[in-house]
C-alpha positions in Angstrom: 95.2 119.3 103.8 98.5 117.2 103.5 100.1 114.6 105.4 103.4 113.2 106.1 103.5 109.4 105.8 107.0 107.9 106.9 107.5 104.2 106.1 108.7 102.4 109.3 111.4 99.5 110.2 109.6 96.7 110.3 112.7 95.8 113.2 112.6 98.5 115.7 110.1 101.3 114.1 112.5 104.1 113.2 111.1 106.2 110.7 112.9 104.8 107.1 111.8 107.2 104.5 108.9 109.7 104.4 106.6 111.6 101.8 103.9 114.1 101.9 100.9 114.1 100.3 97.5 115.3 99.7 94.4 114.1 101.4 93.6 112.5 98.8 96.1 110.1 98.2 96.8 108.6 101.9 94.0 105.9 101.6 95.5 104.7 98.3 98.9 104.7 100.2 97.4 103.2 103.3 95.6 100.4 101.2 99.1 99.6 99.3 100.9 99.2 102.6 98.4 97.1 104.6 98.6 95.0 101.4 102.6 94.0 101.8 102.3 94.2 105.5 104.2 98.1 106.2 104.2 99.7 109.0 103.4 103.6 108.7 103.1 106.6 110.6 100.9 109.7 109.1 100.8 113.0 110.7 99.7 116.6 109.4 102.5 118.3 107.6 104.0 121.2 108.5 102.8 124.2 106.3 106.7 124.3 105.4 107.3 120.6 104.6 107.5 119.4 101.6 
């Protein structure tokens, strides 16, 4: 399965940028951010995203 992770404002929480990814890789992602303090948002992708 992938996800989409978008990176966040830390100001008002607009989505700033965004990747998608495989399972795999969202809890090294996740780990990275919660280390510096970003905000994220991960959703399923869309079959068609990329």
């Amino acid at each position: 399965m992938r996800f989409e992770i978008m990176r966040l404002d830390d100001v008002n929480g607009t989505p700033v940028d965004s990747t998608v990814v495989d399972a795999a890789s969202v809890n090294r992602i996740v780990q990275q951010a919660a280390a510096i303090g970003q905000r994220l948002w991960i959703r399923p992708a869309d079959s068609s995203a990329s």
